[in-house]
OpenMM code with the backbone's topology and positions (N, CA, C; nanometers):
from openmm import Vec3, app, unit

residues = "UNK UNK UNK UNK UNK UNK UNK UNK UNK UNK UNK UNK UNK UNK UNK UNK UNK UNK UNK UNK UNK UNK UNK UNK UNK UNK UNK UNK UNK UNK UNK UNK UNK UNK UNK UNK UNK UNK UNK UNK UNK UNK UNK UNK UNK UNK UNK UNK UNK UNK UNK UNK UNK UNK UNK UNK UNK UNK UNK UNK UNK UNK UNK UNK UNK UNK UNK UNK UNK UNK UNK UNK UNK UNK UNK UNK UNK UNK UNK UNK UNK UNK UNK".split()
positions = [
    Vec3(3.3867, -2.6797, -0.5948),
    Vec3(3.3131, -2.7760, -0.6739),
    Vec3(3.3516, -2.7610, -0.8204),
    Vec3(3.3443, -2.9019, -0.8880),
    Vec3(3.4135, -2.8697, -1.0252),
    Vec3(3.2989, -2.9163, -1.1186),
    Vec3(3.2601, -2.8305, -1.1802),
    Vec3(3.1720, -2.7998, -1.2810),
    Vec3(3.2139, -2.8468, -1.4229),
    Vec3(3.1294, -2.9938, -1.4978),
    Vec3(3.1508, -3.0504, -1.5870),
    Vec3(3.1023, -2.9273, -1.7033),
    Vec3(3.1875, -2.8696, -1.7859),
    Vec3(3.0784, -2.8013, -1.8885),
    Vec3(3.0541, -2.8662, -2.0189),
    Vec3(3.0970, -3.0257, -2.0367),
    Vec3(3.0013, -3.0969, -2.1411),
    Vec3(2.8736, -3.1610, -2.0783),
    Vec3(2.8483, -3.1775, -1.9634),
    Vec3(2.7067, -3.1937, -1.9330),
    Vec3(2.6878, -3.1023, -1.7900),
    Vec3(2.6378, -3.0122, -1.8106),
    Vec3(2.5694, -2.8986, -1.7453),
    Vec3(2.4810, -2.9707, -1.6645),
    Vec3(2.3740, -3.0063, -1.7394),
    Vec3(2.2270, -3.0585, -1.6752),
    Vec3(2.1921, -3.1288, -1.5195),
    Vec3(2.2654, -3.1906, -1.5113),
    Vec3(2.3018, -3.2494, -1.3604),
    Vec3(2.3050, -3.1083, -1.2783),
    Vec3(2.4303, -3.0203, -1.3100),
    Vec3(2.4076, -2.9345, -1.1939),
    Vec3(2.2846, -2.8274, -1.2066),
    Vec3(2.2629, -2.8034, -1.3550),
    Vec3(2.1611, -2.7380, -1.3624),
    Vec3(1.9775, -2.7369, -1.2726),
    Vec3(2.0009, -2.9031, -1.2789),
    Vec3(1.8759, -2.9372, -1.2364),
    Vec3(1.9128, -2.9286, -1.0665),
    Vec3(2.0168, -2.9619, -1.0294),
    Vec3(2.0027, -2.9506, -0.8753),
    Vec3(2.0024, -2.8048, -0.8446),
    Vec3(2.0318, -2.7083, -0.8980),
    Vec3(1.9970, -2.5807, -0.8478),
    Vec3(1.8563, -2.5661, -0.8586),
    Vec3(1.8044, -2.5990, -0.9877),
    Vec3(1.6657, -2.5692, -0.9559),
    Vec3(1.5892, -2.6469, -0.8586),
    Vec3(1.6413, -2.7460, -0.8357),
    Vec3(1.5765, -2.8462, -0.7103),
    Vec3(1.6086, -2.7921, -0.5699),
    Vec3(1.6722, -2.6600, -0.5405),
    Vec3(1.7392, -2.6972, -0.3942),
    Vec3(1.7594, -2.5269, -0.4019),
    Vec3(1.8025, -2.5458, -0.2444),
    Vec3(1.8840, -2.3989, -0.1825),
    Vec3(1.7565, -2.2451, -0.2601),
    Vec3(1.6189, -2.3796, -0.2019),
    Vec3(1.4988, -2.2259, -0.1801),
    Vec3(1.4808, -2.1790, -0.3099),
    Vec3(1.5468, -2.2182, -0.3817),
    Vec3(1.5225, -2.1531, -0.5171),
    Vec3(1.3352, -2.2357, -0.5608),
    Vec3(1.2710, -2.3380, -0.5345),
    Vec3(1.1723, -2.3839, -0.5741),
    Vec3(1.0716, -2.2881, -0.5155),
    Vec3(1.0880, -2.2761, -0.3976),
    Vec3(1.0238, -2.2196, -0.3100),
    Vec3(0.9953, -2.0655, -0.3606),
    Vec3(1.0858, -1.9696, -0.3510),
    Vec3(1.0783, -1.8546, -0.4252),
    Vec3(0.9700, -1.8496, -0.5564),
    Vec3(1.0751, -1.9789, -0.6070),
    Vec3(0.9792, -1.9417, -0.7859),
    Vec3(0.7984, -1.9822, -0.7794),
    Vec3(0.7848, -2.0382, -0.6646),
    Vec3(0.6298, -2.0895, -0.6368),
    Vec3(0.5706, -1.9281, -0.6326),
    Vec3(0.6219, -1.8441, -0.4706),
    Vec3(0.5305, -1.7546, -0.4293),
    Vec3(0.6203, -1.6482, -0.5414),
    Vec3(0.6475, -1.6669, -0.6325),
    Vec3(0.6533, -1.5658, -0.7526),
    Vec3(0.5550, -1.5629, -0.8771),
    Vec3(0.5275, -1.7817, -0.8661),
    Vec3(0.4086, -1.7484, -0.9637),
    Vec3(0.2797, -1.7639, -0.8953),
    Vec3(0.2796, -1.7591, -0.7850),
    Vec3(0.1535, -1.7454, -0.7048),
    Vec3(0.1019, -1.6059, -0.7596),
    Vec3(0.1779, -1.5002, -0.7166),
    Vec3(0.1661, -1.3289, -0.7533),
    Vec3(0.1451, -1.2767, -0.8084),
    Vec3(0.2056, -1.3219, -0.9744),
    Vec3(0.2466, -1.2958, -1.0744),
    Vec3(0.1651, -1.3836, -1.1528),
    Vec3(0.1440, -1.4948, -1.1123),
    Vec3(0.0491, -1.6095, -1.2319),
    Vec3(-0.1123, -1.5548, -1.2144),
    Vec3(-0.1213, -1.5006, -1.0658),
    Vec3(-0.2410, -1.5009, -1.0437),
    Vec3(-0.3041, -1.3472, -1.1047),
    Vec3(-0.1879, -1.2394, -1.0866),
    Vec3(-0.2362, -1.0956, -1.2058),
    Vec3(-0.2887, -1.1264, -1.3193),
    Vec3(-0.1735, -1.1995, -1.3969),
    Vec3(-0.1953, -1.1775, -1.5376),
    Vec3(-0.3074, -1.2951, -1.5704),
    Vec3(-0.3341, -1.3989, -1.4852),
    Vec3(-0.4659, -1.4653, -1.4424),
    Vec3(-0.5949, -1.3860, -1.5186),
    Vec3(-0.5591, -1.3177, -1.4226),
    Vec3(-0.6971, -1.1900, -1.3924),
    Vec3(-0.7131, -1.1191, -1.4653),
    Vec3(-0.5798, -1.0653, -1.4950),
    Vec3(-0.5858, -0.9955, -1.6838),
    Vec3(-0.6211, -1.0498, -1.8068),
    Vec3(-0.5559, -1.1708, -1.7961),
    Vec3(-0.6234, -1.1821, -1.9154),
    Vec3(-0.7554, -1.2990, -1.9052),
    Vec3(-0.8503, -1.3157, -1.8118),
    Vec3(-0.9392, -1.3965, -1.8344),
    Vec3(-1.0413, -1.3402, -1.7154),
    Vec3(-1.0230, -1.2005, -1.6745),
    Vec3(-1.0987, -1.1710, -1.5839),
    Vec3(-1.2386, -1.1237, -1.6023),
    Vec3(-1.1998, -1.0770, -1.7475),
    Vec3(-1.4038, -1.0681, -1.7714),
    Vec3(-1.4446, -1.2091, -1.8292),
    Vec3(-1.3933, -1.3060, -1.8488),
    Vec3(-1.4730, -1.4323, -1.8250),
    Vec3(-1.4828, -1.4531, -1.7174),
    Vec3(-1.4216, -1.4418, -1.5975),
    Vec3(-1.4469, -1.5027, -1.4641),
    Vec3(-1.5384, -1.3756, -1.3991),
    Vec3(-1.5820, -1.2682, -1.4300),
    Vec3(-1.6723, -1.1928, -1.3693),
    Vec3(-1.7861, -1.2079, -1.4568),
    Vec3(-1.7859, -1.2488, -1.5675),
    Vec3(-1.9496, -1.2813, -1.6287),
    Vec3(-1.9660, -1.4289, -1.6379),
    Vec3(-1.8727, -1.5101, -1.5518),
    Vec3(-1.9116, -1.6461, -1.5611),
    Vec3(-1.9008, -1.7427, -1.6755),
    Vec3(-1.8364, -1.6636, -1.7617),
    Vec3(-1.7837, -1.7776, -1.8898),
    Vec3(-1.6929, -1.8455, -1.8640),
    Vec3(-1.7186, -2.0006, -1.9301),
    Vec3(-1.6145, -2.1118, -1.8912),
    Vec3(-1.4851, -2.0211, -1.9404),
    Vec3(-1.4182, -2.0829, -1.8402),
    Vec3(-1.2504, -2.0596, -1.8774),
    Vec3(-1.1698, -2.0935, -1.9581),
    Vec3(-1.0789, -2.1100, -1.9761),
    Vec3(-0.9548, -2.2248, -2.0903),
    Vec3(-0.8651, -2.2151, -1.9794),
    Vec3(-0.8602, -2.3791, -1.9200),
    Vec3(-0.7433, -2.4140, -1.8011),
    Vec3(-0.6658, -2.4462, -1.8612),
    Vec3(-0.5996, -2.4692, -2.0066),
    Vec3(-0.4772, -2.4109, -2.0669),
    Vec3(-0.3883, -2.3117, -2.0230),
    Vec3(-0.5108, -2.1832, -2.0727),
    Vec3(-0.4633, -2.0514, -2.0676),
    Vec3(-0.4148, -2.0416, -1.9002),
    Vec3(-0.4874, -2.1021, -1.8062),
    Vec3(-0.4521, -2.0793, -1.6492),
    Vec3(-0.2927, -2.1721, -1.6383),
    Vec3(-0.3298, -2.2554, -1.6810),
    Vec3(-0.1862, -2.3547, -1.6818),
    Vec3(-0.0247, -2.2893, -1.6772),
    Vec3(-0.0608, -2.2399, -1.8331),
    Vec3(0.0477, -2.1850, -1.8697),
    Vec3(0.0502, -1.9861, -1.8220),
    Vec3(-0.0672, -1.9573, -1.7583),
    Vec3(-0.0208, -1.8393, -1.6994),
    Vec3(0.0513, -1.8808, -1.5794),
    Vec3(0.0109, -1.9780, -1.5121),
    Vec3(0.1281, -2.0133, -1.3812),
    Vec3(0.2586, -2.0567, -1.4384),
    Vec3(0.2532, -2.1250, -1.5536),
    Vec3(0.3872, -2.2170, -1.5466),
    Vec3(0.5092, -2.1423, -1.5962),
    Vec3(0.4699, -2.0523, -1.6553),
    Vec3(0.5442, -1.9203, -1.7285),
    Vec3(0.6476, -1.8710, -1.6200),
    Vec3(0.5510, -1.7859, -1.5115),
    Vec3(0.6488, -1.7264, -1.4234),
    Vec3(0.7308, -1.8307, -1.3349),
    Vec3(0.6673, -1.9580, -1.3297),
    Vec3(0.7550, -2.0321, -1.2365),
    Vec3(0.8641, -2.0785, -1.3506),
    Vec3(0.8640, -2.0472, -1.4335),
    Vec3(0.9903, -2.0681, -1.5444),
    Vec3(1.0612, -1.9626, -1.5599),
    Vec3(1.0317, -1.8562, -1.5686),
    Vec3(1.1429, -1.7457, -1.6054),
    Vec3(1.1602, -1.6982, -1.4160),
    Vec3(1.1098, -1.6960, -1.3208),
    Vec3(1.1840, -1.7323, -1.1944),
    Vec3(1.3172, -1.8529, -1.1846),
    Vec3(1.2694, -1.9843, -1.2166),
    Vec3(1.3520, -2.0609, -1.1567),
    Vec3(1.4400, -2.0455, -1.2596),
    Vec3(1.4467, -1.9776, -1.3763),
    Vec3(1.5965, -1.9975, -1.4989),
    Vec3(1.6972, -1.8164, -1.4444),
    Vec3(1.6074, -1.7463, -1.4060),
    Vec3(1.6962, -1.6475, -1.3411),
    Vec3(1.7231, -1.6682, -1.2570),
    Vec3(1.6903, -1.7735, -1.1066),
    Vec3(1.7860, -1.8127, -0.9986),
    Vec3(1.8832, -1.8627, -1.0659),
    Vec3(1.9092, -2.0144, -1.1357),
    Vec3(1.9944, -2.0784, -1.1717),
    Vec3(2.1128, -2.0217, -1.2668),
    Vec3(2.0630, -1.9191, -1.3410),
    Vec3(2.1509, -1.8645, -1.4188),
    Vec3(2.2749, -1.7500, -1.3251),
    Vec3(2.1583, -1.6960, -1.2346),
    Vec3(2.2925, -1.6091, -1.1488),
    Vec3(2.3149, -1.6862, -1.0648),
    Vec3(2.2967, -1.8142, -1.0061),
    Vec3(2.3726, -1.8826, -0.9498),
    Vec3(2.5062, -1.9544, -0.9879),
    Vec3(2.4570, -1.9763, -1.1288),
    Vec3(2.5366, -2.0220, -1.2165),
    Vec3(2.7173, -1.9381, -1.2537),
    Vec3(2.5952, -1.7861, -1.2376),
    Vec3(2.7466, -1.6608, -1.3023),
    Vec3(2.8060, -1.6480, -1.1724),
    Vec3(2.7801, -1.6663, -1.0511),
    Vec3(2.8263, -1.6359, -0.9297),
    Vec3(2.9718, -1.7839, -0.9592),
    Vec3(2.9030, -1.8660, -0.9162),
    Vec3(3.0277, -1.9665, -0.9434),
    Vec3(3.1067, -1.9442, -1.0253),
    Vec3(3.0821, -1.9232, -1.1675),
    Vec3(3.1637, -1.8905, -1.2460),
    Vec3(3.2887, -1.7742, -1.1915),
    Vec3(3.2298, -1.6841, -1.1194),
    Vec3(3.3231, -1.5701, -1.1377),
    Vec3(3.3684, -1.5641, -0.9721),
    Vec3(3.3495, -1.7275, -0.9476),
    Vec3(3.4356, -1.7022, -0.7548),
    Vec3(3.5508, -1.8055, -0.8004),
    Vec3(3.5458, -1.8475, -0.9344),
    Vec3(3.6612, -1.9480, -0.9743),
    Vec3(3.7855, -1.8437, -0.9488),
] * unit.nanometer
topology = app.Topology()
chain = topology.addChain("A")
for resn in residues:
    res = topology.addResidue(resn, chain)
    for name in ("N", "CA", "C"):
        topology.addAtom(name, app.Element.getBySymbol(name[0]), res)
């Protein structure tokens, strides 16, 4: 496969779309979104103070971001270096 490197983005985005990589980065921030969840808003949720679903937002969306940019990136160096 021949890899445009003035526009990346096309293949970029189909790795993150495909070949399980979505899948992974889900039950990574399932795991991982749901700790630091708990860390950092767990004595509001054990004394019942409203939350900030911000703060929940972006504790999930975090790990499903630095998951799916480390699949794509060593997917990325793998191709590179089977040229």
């Amino acid at each position: 496969m021949v890899t445009n490197t003035k526009r990346p983005w096309p293949r970029i985005w189909h790795l993150s779309t495909s070949d399980g990589i979505p899948k992974r980065s889900f039950w990574a921030t399932v795991i991982v979104g749901t700790i630091l969840n708990i860390i950092n808003q767990g004595d509001y949720m054990m004394l019942g103070d409203p939350i900030n679903l911000f703060k929940i937002v972006l504790t999930y969306a975090v790990p499903f971001c630095v998951a799916t940019y480390g699949a794509v990136t060593a997917r990325l160096a793998y191709e590179r270096s089977s040229k």
